[in-house]
LUMPALO-335315 format. One record per residue (C-alpha): residue number from 1; x, y, z. Coordinates in nm, 2 decimals. Each point is the difference from the previous one (the first is absolute). Layout:
N
NUM X Y Z
...
***
This chain:
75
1 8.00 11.45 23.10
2 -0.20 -0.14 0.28
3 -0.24 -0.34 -0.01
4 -0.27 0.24 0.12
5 -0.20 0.12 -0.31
6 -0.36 0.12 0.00
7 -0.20 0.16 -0.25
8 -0.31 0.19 -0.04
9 -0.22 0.14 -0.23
10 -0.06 0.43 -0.03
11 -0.31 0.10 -0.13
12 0.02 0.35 -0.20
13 -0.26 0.24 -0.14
14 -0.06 0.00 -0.39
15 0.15 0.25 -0.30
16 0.36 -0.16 -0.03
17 0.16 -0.05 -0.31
18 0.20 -0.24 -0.01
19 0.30 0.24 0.04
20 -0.16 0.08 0.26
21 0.04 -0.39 0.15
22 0.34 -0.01 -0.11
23 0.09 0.30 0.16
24 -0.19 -0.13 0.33
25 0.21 -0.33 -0.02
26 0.32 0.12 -0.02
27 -0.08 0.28 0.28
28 -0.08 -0.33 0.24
29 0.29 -0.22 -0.13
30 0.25 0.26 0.07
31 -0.08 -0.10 0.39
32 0.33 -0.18 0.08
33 -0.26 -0.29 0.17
34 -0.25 0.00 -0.32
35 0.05 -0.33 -0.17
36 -0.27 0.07 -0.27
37 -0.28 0.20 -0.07
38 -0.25 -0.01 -0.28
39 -0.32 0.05 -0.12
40 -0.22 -0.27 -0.14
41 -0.12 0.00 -0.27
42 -0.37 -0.12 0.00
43 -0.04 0.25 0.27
44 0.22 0.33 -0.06
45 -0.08 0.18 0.33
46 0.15 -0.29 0.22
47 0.37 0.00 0.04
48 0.17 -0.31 0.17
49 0.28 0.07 0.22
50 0.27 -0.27 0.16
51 0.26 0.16 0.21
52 0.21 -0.15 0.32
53 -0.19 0.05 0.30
54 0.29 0.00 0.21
55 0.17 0.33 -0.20
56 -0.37 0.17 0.00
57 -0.43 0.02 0.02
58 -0.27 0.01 -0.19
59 -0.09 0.27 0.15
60 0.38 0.21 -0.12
61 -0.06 -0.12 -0.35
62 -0.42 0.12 0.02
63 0.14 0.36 0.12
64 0.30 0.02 -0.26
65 -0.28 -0.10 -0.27
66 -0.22 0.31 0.16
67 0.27 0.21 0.01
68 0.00 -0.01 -0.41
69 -0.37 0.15 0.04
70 -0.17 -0.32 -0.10
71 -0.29 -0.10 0.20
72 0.10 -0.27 0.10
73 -0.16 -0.33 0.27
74 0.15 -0.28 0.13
75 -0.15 -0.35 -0.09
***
């Protein structure tokens, strides 16, 4: 892994259940250059991602998050 690690928030629109987050995190983990990904807890529609900006963007992870159907904006 690479010393280069970023991380940055998505912002996604309401009606998920939580197996609905779970299923969102592990869809963004399974990116090779995703470190972690979660959603917080005081505010369920914000979903911190740290990945190694040297393997990928923030912009890659924001369209594989769209690509699930989520609306989904960068932070």
């Amino acid at each position: 892994m690479s010393e280069s690690i970023s991380d940055f928030m998505v912002h996604v629109g309401g009606g998920f259940s939580a197996d609905d987050h779970r299923h969102l995190e592990e869809c963004v983990h399974d990116d090779q250059c995703v470190i972690s990904a979660g959603f917080s807890q005081h505010a369920p529609h914000l979903m911190t991602v740290v990945y190694d900006c040297e393997c990928t963007h923030a912009r890659d992870i924001l369209d594989h998050v769209r690509a699930t159907g989520v609306n989904a904006t960068m932070l």
